[in-house]
N, C-alpha and C positions, 0 to 999 in steps of 0.2 A: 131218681138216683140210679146209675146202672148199674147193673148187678157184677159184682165183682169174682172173677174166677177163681177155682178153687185153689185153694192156699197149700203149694203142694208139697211143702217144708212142713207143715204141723198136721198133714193128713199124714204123713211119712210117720210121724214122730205118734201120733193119735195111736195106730196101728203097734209099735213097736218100742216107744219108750219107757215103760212102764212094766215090757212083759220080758225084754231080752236082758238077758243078765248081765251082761256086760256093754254099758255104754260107753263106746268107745270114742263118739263124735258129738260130745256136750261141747257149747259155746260159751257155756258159764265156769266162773270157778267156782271150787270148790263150796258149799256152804255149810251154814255152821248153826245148831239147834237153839232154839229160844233163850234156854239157859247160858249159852256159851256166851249170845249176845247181850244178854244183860249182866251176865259177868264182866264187863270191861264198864258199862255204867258206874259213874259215881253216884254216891247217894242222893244228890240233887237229880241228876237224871233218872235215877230209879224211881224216884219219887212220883216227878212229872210224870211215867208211864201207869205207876198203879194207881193214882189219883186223878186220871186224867177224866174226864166228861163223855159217854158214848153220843154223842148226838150229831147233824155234820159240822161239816169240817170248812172252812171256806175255800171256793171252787179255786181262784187260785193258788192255796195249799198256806197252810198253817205259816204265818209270818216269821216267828223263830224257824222254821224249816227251812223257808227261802231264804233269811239271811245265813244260816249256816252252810247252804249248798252255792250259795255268793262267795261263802268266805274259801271254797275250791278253786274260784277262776279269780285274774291277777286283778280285774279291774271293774265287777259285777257287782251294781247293788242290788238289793231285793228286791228291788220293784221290775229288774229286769229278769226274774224267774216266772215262772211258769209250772206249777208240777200237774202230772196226768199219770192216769193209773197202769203205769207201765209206758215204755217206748211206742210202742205201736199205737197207742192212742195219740201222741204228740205227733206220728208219722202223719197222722189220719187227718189231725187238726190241719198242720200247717199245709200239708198238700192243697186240702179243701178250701184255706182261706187263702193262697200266695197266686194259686192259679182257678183261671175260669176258661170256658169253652173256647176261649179266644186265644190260651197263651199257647206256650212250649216251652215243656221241660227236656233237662239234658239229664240223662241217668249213667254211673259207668257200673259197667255188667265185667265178670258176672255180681251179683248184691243180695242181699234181701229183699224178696218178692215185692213187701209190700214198697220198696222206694220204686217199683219200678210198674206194679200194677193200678196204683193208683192213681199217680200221673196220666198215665194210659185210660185211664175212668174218666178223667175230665179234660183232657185235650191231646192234641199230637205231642208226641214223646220222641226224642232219639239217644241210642244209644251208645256210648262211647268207651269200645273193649280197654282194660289193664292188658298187656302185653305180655305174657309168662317169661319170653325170652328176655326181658327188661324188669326182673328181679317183679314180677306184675306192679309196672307203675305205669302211671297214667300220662299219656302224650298231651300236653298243655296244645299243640298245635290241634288236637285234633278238638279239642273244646272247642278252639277258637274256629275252626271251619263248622263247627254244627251251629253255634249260634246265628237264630235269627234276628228280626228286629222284632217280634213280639215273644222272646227267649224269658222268660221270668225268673224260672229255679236251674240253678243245678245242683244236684244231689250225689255225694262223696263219702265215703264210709273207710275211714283208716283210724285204727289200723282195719285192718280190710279183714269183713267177711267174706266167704271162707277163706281165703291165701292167708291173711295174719301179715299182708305187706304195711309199711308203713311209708308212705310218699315221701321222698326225699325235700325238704323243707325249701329247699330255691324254686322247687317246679310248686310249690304251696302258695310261697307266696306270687309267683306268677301267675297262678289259677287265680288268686284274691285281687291280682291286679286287674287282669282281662274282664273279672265280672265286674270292679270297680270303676271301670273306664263305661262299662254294657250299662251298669245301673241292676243286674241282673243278682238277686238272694241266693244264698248258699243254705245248703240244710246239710249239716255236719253231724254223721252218724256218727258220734265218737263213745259211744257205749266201753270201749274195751282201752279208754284210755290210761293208764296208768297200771295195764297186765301186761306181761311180760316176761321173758327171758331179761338175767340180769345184763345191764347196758344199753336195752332199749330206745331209743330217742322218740321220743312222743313231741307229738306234735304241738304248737299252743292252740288253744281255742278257740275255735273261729270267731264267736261271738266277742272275744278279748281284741282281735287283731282287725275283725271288718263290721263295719257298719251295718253292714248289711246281712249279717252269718247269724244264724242257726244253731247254738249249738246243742246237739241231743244226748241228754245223758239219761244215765238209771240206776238203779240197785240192783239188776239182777243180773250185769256181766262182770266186771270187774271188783264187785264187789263183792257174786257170789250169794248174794239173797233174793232172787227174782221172787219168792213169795209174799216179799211187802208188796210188790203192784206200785213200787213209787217211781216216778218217771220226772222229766222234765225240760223245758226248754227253757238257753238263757237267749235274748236278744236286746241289741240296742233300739231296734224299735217299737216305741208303747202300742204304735197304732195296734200291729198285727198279734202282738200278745192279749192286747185287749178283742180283737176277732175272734182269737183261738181260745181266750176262754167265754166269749156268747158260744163257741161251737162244741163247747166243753159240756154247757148245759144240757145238748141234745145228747150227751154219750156218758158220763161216769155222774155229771155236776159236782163231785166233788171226790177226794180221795178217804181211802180208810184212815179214820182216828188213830187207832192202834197201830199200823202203820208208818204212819207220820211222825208217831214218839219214835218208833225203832227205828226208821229211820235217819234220823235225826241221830241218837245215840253212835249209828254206825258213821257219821262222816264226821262227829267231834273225835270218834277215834281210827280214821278212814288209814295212816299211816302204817297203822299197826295190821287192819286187817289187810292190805295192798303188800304191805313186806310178807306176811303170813301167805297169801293168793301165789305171786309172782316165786316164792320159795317153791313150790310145787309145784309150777312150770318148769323149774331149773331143777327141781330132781328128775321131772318126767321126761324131758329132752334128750339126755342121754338113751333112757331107754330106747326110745323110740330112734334115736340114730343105730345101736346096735342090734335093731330089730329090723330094718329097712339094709343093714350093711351084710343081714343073713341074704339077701333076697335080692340080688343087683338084679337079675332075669327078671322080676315082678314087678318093681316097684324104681320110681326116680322120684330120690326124695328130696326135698329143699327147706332149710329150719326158714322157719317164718320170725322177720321181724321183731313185733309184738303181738299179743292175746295169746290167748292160750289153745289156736287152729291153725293148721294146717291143710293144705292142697296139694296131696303127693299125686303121682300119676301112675298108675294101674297098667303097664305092660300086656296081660295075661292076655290068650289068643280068647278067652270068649266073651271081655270087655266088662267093664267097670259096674255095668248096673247087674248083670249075673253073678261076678263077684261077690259081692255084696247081696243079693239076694239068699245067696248060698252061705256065706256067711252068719249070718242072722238066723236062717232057717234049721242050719243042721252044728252050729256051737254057742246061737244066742248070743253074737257078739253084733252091734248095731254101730254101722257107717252110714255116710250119707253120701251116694254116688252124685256126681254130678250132674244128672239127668236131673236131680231137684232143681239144679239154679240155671236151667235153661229160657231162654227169654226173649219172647218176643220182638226184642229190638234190632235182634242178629245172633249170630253163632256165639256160643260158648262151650268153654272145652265138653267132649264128651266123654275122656278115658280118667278122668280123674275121682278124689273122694274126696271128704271133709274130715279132716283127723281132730279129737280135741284132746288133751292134756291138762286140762285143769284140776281136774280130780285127782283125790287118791285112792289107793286101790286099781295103779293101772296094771301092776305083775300077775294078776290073772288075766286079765281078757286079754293081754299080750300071748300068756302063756296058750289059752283057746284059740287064735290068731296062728299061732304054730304050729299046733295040731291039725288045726284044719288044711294048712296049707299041706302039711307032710301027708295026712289021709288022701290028698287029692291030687298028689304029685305025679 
């Protein structure tokens, strides 16, 4: 197996998440304590969690789990789920089992390290830019000119890490068509589907609309609990589910019990906690435009779509990764320069940063953001 570069998103975050007091570039919303969540439990659910069996679990995840996480997409039964202990583990599967030293994946940058270094692990990769000047969306032409004949995946993430764009729905399903004509899988990053600013147009699920799609969901973006570690993919084909969980075995064999109750709890009452998430996008939004509308010389800022990120652009003459540097160091407020989503496939912006709003509690580290800027003016 090759050895995989260093992951330079969670070494960032190793370094600084934990210790800088104001996280200003979380890709999750908001989450909410043990208690809170089993406050929405009915008695039946509460039950199942304090009576439940510590022992495992079955590797493809607890049966009432999968049909409840079914019962999210239009046209999903259970046997077409899959859970893993977190996103990146389902990254990790289906890369390892869709392609081999033979294929070629299509990636669009900039992304999540892992859609784009793992492919790169086991075969030739190309990469295909979102477009800033085009609200960052993605040229369907330019798929169709990287596709070879031995093309297997392409890998798509909307609403989109870092921008928070969402692909306009005609160029979607022309994307579903060109692979459906290729024969070529889709692995659909859609982690942050259902956050948002209110009006957002979320896209349907791949897995719902192509035979061939991938869809990757979780509990720790849009829902706000990335401590359960519950992840998962839906697909219409049994073969590769059944691949990715033999490749299961080598890496978790199976998810947390405890877990599996809450999260389960969390998507019989998912409405509630998605209006609760998405409200706190739409108080944070403001701020952050009256915060960016002090600072035209600094900053060019564009409301994103959906999730709760952004990708404004850093003006300042000594550049986005100093910035930021300085930032963090001398008021403990923590961005993520663009330099993190740099990528081997080709150029990606380099004057920009990753803004997140899903928390609350964002009137200080906005207020430290202003201070810093006027100390430094």
């Amino acid at each position: 197996m090759p050895t995989l570069p260093d992951f330079r998103l969670e070494t960032h975050f190793a370094k600084w998440e934990f210790s800088a007091r104001y996280h200003m570039t979380a890709s999750d919303a908001e989450a909410m304590s043990l208690r809170d969540l089993l406050a929405m439990a009915t008695p039946e659910e509460r039950e199942e969690y304090d009576s439940m069996w510590l022992g495992y679990t079955e590797t493809f995840g607890a049966p009432d789990l999968r049909a409840t996480i079914a019962q999210t997409y239009a046209d999903q039964p259970a046997d077409n789920i899959l859970c893993f202990a977190g996103a990146s583990e389902g990254i990790f599967a289906a890369n390892n089992v869709i392609l081999d030293a033979d294929s070629h994946a299509i990636v669009v940058t900039p992304n999540y390290q892992s859609h784009e270094s793992l492919p790169l692990a086991i075969c030739e990769a190309t990469g295909v830019p979102l477009d800033p000047n085009d609200n960052w969306s993605l040229d369907i032409d330019r798929i169709k000119a990287a596709i070879r004949p031995n093309t297997r995946l392409v890998t798509i993430n909307f609403p989109h890490n870092p921008t928070g764009t969402i692909l306009p729905l005609d160029r979607y399903h022309a994307l579903i068509d060109l692979c459906r004509h290729h024969g070529i899988y889709i692995l659909h990053d859609e982690i942050f589907n259902g956050l948002g600013p209110t009006g957002a147009a979320h896209l349907p699920f791949v897995a719902d609309i192509y035979e061939r799609g991938l869809s990757l969901g979780v509990m720790s973006k849009s829902y706000g609990l990335p401590g359960l570690r519950i992840g998962w993919i839906a697909c219409q084909v049994r073969d590769v589910l059944s691949r990715m969980e033999r490749m299961k075995h080598y890496l978790s064999i199976c998810n947390s019990g405890p877990s599996e109750r809450l999260a389960k709890i969390a998507l019989l009452h998912r409405e509630k906690i998605l209006a609760r998430n998405c409200a706190i996008v739409d108080e944070n939004l403001p701020k952050w435009d009256a915060f960016f509308a002090r600072y035209p010389d600094l900053f060019e800022w564009q409301r994103p779509d959906g999730s709760c990120m952004a990708f404004p652009r850093y003006k300042g003459p000594e550049g986005v990764e100093a910035f930021a540097n300085s930032l963090v160091e001398d008021a403990s407020v923590l961005l993520l320069p663009s330099t993190i989503y740099s990528s081997e496939l080709g150029p990606t912006p380099t004057d920009r940063f990753r803004l997140g709003f899903g928390r609350t509690g964002l009137d200080a580290g906005i207020a430290a953001m202003d201070a810093h800027i006027m100390r430094n003016r």
